[in-house]
Every structure is written in C-alpha cells, then in structure tokens.
C-alpha positions as CSV (number, residue, x, y, z in Angstrom):
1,X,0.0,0.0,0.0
2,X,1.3,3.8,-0.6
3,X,-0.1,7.3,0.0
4,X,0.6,10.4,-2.1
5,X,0.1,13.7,-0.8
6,X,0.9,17.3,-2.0
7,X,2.5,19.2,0.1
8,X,3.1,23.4,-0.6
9,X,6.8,22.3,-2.1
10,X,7.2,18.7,-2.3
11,X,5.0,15.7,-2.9
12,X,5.2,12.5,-0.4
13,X,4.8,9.6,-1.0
14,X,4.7,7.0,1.8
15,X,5.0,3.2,1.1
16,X,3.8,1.1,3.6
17,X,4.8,-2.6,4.2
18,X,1.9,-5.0,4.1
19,X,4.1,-8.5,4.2
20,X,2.3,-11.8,5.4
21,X,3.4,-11.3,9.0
22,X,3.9,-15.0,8.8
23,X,7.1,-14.4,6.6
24,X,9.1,-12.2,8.9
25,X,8.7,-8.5,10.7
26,X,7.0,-5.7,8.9
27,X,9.7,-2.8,8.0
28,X,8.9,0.8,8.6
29,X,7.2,2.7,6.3
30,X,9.6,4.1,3.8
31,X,8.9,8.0,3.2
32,X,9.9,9.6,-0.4
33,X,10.2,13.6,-0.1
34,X,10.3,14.8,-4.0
35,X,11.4,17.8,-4.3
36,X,12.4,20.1,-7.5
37,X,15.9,19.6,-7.5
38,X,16.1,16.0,-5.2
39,X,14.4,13.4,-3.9
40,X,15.0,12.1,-0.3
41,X,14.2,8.7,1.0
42,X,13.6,8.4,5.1
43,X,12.8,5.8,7.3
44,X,13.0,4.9,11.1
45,X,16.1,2.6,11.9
46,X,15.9,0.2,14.5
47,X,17.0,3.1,17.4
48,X,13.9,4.9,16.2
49,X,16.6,7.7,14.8
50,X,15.0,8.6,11.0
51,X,17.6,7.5,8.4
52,X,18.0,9.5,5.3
53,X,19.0,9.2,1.9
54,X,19.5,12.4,-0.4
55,X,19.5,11.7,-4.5
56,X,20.0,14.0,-7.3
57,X,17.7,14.2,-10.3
58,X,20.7,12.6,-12.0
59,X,21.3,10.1,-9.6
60,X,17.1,8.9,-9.5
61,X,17.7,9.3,-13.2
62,X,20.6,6.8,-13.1
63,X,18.6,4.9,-10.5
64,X,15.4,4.4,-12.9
65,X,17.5,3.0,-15.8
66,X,19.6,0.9,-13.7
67,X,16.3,-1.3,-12.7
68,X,16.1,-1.9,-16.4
69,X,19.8,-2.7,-17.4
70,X,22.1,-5.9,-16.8
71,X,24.8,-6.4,-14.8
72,X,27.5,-3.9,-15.7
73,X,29.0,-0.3,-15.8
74,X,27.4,2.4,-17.4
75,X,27.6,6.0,-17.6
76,X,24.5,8.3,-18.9
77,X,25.6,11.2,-20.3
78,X,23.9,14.6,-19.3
79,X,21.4,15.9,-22.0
C-alpha cells in the first residue's frame, strides 16, 4: 500500500509494508520527499533515529534505468 500527498513544495509519498506477518517483521514505512531539484528517501532505523537518503535528479535518473539494465558499468551522459 502507498499514500501520495501534495505538500506546498514537495509531494510525499509513503510506502507502507503489508508483508504476510507470517514471513518475517513488517519494515517501517519508507517515506519519499520529492522535491524540485532531489528526492530524499527516510525511514526509522531500528533506534527509532530517521535514516536519510538524499538523490539528485541525475542520480534517480541513473537509478530508474539501472532497474532496467544488466549487470555492468554504465555512464549516462547529461542531456
């Protein structure tokens, strides 16, 4: 399950883990700040201290063709 919302600069999006509680523990809910010029990725650790993670356009750019490619190294250039 995820929510979007729409904040005044960003828009959120929240994905929430609905696992089979059978097959292990639940993770928190991963929350994905997108922002003009980045996107950041939080979520509570295990010391309930939120962990962050800070991507460039580029880099989510990078990150959305890399689900898509094979094994190897590539470089896209800037357009």
């Amino acid at each position: 399950m995820f929510t979007i919302e729409h904040d005044f600069d960003a828009t959120v999006i929240t994905l929430i883990d609905e696992a089979d509680p059978d097959t292990g523990p639940l993770n928190e809910d991963v929350v994905i700040l997108s922002f003009d010029d980045r996107v950041v990725l939080e979520q509570v650790g295990p010391d309930d201290q939120v962990m962050r993670v800070t991507l460039s356009m580029h880099q989510l750019t990078e990150l959305r063709l890399a689900l898509n490619l094979p094994e190897g190294n590539y470089r896209i250039e800037r357009g």
